[in-house]
N, C-alpha and C positions, 0 to 999 in steps of 0.2 A: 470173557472166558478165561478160568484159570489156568484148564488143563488144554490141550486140545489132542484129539486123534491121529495127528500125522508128526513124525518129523521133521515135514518142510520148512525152509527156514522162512517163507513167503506165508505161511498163515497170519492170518490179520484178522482184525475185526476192528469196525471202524463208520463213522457216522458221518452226514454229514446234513448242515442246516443254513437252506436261503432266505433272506429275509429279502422282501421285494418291495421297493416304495412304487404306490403304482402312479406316481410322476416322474416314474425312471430320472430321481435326482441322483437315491443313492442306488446301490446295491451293494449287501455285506452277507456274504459268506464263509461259515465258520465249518470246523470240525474236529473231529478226534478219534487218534486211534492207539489199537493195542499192538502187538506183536510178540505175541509170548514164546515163540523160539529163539528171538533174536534179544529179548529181554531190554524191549523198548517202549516207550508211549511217548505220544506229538500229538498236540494239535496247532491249528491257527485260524489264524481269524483274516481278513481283507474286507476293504471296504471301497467300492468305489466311487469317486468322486468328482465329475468333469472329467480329468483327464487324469487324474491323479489316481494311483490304487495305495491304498496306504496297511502297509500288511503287519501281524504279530506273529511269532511262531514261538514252539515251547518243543523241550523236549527232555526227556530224564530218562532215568535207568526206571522198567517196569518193576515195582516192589513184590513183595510177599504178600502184601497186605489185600484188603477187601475189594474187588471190581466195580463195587459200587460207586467206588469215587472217580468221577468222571473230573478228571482235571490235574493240567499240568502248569505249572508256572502260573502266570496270569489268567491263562485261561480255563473257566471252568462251565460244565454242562450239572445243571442240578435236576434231579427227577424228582418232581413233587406229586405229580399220579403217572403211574407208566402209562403208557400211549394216550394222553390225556396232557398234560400240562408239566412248561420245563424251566428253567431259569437257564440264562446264558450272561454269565458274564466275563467282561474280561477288565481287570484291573488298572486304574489307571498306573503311569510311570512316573513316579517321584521325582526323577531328573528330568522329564517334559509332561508336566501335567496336562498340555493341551494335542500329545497325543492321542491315538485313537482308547479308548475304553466304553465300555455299555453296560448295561445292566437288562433285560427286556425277556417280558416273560411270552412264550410260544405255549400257544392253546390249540390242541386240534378240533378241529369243524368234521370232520371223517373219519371212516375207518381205516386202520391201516392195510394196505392192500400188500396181496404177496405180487412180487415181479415173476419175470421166466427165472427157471432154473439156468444160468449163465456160464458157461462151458466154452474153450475155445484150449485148442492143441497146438504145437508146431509141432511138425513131424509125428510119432507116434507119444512124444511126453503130455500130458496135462500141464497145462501152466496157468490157468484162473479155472477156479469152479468157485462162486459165487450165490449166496443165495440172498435175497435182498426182498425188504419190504418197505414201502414208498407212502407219506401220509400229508395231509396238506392242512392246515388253520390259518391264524391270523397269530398279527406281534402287536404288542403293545410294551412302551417300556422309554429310556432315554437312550440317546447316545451323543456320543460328544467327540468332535476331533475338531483338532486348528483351531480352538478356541470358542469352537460352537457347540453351544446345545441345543442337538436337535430331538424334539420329542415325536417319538415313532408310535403313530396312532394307526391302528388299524389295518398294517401292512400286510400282504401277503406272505402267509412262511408255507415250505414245503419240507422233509426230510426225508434221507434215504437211512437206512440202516442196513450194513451187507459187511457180509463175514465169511473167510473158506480160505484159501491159498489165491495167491495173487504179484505178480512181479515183484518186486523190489531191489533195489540197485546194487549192486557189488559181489552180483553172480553171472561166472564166464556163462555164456550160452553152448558152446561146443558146438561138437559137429552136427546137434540139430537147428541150430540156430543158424550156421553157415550154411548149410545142406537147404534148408526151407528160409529166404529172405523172405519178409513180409514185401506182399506187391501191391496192397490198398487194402484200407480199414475206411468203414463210413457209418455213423453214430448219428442217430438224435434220443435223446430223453429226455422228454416234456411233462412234465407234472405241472395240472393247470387247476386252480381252484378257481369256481364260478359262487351266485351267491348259495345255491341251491342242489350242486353237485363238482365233483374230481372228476376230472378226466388222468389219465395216466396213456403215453402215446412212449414206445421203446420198440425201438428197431436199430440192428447191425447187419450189414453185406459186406462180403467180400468184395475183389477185385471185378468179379464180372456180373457183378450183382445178385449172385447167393446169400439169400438171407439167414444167419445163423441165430438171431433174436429178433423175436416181433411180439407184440401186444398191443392192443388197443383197450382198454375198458373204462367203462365209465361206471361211477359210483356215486351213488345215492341213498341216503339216509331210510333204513324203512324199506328199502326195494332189494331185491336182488341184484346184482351187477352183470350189466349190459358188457359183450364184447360187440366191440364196431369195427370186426375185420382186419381186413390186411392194409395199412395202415400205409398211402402212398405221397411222397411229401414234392411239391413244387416248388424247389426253394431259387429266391431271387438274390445272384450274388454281387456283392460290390465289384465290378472290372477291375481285374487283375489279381485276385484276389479269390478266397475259398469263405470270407467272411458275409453270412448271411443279412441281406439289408431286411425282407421278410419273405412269409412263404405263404402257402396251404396246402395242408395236411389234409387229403383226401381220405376219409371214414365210410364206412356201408353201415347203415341202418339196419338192426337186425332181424328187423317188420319188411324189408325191402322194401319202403315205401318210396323213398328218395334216398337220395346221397348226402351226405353231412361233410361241410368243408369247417373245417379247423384253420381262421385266418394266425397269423402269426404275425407280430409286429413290433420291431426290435427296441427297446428302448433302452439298452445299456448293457456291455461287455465285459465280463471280467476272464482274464485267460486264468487257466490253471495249471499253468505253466511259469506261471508268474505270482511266487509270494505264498501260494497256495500248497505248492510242496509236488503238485503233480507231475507225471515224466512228458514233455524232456524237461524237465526244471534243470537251470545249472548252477543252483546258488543251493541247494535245498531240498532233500525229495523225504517224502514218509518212510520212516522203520530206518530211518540211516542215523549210526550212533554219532551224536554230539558232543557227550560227554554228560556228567550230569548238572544239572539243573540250568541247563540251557534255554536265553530267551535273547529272541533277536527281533528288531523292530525297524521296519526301513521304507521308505515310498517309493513308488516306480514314478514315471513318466510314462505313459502311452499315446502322450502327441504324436511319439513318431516311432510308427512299427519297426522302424529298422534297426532300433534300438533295442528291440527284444524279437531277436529273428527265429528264437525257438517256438517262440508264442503259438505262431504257426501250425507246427506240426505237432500242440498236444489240444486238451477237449475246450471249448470256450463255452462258458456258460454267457446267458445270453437271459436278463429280464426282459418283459415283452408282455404285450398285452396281446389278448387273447380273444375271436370271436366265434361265435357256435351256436346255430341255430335261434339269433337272435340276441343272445345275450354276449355279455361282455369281461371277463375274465383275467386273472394276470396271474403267470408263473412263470418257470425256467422254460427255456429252448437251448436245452447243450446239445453243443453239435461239435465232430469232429469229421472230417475225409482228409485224408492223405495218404497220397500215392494215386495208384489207377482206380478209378471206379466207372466202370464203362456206361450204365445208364447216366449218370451225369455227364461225360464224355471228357471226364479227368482221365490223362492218358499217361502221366507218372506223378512223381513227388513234385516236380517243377511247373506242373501242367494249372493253368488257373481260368479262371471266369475271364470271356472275351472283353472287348469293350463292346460299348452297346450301338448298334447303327445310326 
């Protein structure tokens, strides 16, 4: 968007694209965004790798020029049919050619689905309104890092597209931000591609488990789109920890015939809190000026959490394979809680999964 309707300086519009090996070897996750009051555009790219997350980030002054051009520094999104087929690349680096670069092209299998309308206040302000639509296919294409080419046949990809007013960093909160602390946020968003149908599973609660967003729906090519209820998740966590090993997402049938469990089964982590740009990032966040033509390239270590102790407390996108009524399935499981959430029986920010008996 060139112009947009509000002055806030937190308007955005911004994308973003999982690509899922369904041997949970890799997982790379890319994206980009605008910021036209702050007069900015970032994206980045992360891949991860055993233990390794190896990340690109880009970032420039937002131009005058056409919105079409989806791309900064290295990294670029090409639309070759809208909601249909895309190009993603990102550039190799001259002075390490055997860091991370790709080239791969995303075809979607589905239609694009619209999400809930996504609203959340502190005190009486507005501070996200959100409108977002979520689409699933396949990748095909190369990628290469550490000296490998690996060729990416078949993989699952997923995309969100959402735009409206949304945080972003280097705005005091005031006296409604001290007056209303946040006491627990709890997140899952699951987009799951089967061979023959999308599931799309989005749910948030509060502190005592008021639900401020839920959806459940399933889509299929040729039919009308099934909702499957209130959408209730049994997640199994690693002791000590808020970090999902796997779950099942409980569905209602909209025939009431039976109940539909959504198994869940984690095959690989990337935090967004790490590399990604997301809050709490502390090296990096989206819409924060860099200067122009900013590009930075660096790997984490995630052997050992304590090493990235923000990790924690922002969304962790999570590949996983997928099972439902028989068939077998892979997509994202992002999840975030932190703080209180009383049906889990998280009872602050410090509060974690027992050990098991």
């Amino acid at each position: 968007m060139k112009h947009v309707a509000t002055s806030d300086r937190n308007a955005y519009d911004r994308c973003i694209f999982h690509l899922v090996d369904p041997t949970g070897e890799f997982l790379l996750i890319l994206g980009l965004g605008v910021y036209p009051n702050l007069g900015v555009i970032d994206a980045y790219a992360t891949l991860r790798v055993g233990d390794t997350l190896h990340a690109v980030r880009a970032s420039d002054a937002l131009g005058d020029g056409t919105r079409m051009e989806l791309g900064v520094g290295p990294l670029w999104i090409h639309v070759e049919r809208p909601l249909h087929d895309f190009v993603l690349t990102c550039a190799a680096d001259p002075d390490d050619p055997d860091g991370l670069s790709y080239e791969i092209n995303w075809s979607a299998d589905f239609p694009a689905l619209w999400e809930p309308h996504h609203l959340q206040r502190r005190g009486g302000r507005l501070t996200l309104e959100g409108r977002r639509f979520v689409q699933a296919g396949h990748c095909d294409g190369r990628l290469r890092i550490g000296g490998r080419d690996i060729d990416v046949r078949s993989w699952t990809g997923t995309r969100d597209r959402s735009w409206g007013v949304r945080p972003i960093p280097g705005e005091e909160g005031g006296r409604l931000a001290q007056e209303n602390p946040a006491e627990g946020f709890h997140w899952i968003w699951a987009p799951v591609r089967f061979a023959d149908r999308f599931l799309m599973v989005v749910l948030q609660e509060d502190a005592d488990g008021f639900r401020t967003l839920n959806d459940a729906t399933l889509v299929r090519p040729g039919h009308r789109d099934r909702q499957l209820g209130w959408p209730q998740a049994d997640i199994t966590y690693r002791p000590g920890t808020r970090h999902p090993e796997r779950a099942v997402v409980h569905l209602t049938d909209p025939d009431g015939r039976k109940p539909l469990e959504l198994g869940v089964e984690i095959l690989a982590s990337s935090p967004l809190a790490v590399g990604a740009g997301y809050p709490p990032a502390d090296d990096w966040q989206h819409g924060t000026w860099q200067g122009r033509d900013w590009t930075d390239r660096r790997a984490y270590d995630l052997a050992d959490p304590a090493a990235h102790p923000l990790a924690a407390y922002g969304v962790i996108d999570h590949a996983a394979r997928f099972t439902l009524d028989g068939q077998v399935g892979h997509g994202i499981f992002e999840h975030g809680s932190f703080g209180r959430h009383d049906p889990s029986g998280f009872t602050g920010f410090d509060s974690t999964a027992p050990a098991r008996p």
